[in-house]
C-alpha positions in Angstrom: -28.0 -11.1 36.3 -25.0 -9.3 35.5 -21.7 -11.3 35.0 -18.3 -9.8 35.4 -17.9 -10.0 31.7 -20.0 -7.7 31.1 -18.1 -5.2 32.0 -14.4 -6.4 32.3 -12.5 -4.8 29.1 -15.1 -2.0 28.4 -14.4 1.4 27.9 -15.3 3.9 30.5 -16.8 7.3 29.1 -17.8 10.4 30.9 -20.6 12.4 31.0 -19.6 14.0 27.9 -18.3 10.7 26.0 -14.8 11.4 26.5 -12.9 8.0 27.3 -11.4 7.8 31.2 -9.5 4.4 30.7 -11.0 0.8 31.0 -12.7 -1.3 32.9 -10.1 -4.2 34.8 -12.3 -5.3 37.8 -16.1 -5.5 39.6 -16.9 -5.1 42.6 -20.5 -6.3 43.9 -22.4 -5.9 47.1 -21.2 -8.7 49.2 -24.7 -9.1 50.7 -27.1 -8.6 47.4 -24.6 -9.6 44.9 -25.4 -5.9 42.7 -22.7 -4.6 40.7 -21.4 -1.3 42.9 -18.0 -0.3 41.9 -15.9 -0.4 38.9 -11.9 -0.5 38.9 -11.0 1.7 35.7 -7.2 1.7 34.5 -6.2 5.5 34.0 -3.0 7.4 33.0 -1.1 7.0 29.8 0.1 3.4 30.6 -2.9 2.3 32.8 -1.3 2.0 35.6 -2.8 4.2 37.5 -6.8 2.5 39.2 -9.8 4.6 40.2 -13.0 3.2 41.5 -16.3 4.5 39.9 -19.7 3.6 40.9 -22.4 2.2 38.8 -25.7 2.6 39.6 -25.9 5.2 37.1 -23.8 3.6 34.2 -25.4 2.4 31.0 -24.0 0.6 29.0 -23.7 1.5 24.9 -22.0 -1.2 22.9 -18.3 -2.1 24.0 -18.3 1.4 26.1 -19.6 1.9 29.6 -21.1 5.7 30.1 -21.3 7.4 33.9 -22.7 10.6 34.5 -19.6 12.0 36.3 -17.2 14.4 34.6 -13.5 13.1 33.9 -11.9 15.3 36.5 -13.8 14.4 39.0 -13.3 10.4 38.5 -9.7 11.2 38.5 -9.7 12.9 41.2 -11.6 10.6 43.5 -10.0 8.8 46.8 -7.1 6.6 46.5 -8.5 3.3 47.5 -6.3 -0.3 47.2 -7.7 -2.6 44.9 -8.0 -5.1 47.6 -10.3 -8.1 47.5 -13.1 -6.6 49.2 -13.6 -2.9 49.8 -13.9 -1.7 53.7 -16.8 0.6 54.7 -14.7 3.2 55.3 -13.2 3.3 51.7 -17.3 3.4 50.2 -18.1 5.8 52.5 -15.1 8.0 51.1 -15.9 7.1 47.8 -19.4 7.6 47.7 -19.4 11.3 49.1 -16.7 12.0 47.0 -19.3 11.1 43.7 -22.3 12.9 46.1 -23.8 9.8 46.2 -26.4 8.2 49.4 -24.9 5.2 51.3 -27.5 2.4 51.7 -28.7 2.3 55.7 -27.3 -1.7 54.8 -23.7 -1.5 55.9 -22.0 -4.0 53.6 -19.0 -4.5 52.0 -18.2 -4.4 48.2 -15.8 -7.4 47.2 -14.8 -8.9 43.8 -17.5 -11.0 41.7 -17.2 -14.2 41.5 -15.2 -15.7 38.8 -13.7 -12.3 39.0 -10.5 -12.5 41.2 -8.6 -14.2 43.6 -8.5 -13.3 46.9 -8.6 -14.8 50.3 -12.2 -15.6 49.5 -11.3 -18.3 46.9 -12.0 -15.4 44.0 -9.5 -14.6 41.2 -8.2 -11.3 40.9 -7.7 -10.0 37.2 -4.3 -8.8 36.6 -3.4 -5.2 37.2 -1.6 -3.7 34.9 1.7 -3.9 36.7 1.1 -7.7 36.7 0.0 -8.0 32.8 2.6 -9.0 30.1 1.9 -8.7 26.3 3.4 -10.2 23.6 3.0 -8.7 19.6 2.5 -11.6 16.9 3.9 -10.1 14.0 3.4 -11.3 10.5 4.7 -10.5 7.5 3.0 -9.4 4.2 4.1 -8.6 0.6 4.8 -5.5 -0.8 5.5 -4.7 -4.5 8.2 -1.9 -6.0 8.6 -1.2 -9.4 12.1 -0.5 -10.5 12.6 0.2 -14.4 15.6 -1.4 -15.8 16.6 -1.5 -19.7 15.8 -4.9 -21.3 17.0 -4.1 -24.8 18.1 -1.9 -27.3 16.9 -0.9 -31.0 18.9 0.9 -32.9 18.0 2.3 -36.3 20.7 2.3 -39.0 21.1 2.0 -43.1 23.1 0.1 -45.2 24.2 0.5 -48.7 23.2 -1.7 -51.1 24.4 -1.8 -54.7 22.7 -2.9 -57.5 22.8 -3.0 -61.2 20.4 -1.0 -63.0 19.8 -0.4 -66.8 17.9 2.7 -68.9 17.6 3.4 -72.6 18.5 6.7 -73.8 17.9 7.6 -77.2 20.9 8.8 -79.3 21.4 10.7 -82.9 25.1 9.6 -84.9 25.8 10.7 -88.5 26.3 8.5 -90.7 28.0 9.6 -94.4 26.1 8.3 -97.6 27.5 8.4 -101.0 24.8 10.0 -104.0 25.9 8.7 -107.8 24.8 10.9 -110.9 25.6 10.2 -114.3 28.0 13.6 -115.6 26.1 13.7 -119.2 29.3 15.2 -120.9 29.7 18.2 -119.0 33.0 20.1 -118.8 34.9 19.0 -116.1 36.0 21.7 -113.7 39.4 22.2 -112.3 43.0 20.8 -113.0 44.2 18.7 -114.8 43.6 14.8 -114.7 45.6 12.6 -111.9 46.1 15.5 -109.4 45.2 14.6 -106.2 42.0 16.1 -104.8 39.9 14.7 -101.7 36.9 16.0 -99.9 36.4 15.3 -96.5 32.8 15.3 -94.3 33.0 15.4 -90.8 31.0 12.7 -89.0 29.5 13.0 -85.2 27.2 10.9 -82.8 26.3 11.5 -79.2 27.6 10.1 -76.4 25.9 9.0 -73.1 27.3 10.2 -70.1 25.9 8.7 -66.7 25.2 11.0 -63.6 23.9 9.7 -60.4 21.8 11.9 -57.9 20.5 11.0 -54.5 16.6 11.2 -54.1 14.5 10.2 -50.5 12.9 6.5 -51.3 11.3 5.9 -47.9 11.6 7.6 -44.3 12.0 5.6 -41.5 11.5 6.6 -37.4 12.3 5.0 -34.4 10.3 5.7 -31.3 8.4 4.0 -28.4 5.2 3.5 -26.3 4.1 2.1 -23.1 2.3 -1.0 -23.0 0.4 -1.5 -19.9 0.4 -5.2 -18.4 0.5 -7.4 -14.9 3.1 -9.6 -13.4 2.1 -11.7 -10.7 4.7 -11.9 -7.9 4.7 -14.3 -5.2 6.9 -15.2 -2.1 7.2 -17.0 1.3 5.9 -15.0 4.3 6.2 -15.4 7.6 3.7 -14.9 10.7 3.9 -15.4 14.6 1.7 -17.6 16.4 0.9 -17.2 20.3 1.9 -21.0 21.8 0.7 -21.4 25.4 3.0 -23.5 27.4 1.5 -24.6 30.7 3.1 -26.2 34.2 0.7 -28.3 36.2 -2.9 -27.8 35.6 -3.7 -24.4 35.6 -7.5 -23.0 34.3 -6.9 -20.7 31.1 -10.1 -18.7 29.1 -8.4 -17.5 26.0 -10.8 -14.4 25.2 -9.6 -13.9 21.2 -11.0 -11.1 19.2 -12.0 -11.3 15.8 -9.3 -9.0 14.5 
């Protein structure tokens, strides 16, 4: 048995797979209860409705196929979306697909559970009539901003220190050599006049020189290091709340999203 969920919501697709618009209502022989008609929402907003048969519709997964070409669905009759489809309107509609009218001259009305009409059913919305709402939530995002958290600088100081080295040095020093004269003739003038001999003396002296040489080199540079920070924060998202006046029947279809 087919139920009106089966193919409320579904997309309709040509002959050649290319998506018409979707699927809003059913309409069902009012004497055999067979699904006949579908109401299909067209046009960039959906709010234009066309009515396509489906005797010859399979269905593939959330899509609903017909062997009729896109232009020619769009162009079919413009029929109200009433609660129960006149004669008139199916015979219109079904020469306008090529399709042969049953010698059974019934009506096609909305299934039940389906709509509300006169007939006690309940019409699904048309798209003039629906009113969405977005639930927004929001969700963390990280940047990465690089900012300076220090400084090295490299620098040198003087430092002085005492240090001490030996260096060898040579002086001259005078001696004095005694040898007894043995009665020789003494040379020169005569006894008491004043005679000296003199010897130069020298040493060395140490004279200190100071000259720069490299002890050590030093550089300065940097590297990347590669770690994680874990961030977290408050975020906020929107729930749908339902508020209700008397005692109204809801079906809250929600996706898995």
């Amino acid at each position: 048995m087919h139920q009106y969920e089966d193919y409320h919501g579904k997309t309709l697709v040509d002959s050649e797979g290319e998506k018409v618009g979707t699927v809003s209502q059913l309409y069902e022989d009012t004497d055999t209860g067979a699904p006949e008609w579908v109401l299909v929402k067209t046009g960039l907003l959906g709010t234009s409705e066309t009515f396509v048969p489906v005797a010859n519709a399979t269905s593939e997964g959330d899509q609903l196929r017909v062997p009729y070409a896109k232009s020619q669905i769009k162009d079919a009759p413009n029929v109200e979306a009433s609660g129960e489809l006149s004669t008139q309107d199916e015979d219109r509609l079904y020469q306008h697909y090529g399709l042969n009218r049953s010698t059974t001259r019934s009506g096609s009305g909305l299934p039940a559970g389906g709509g509300a009409s006169g007939e006690g059913y309940v019409r699904p919305p048309s798209g003039l009539e629906r009113r969405s709402m977005q639930l927004r939530e929001e969700e963390l995002q990280a940047r990465k901003q690089r900012v300076q958290t220090g400084e090295v600088r490299l620098g040198k100081d003087v430092v002085t220190e005492q240090r001490q080295m030996d260096v060898p040095v040579t002086r001259e020093e005078v001696f004095i050599e005694r040898k007894p004269g043995e009665g020789r003739p003494a040379e020169g003038g005569e006894i008491g006049k004043d005679e000296t001999v003199s010897v130069p003396v020298s040493e060395e002296q140490v004279q200190v020189e100071k000259q720069a040489k490299v002890r050590e080199e030093v550089s300065l540079g940097k590297q990347e290091v590669q770690g994680t920070k874990r961030v977290e924060g408050d975020v906020k998202r929107e729930e749908a709340r339902i508020d209700t006046e008397g005692s109204p029947g809801i079906r809250d279809q929600k996706k898995n999203l």
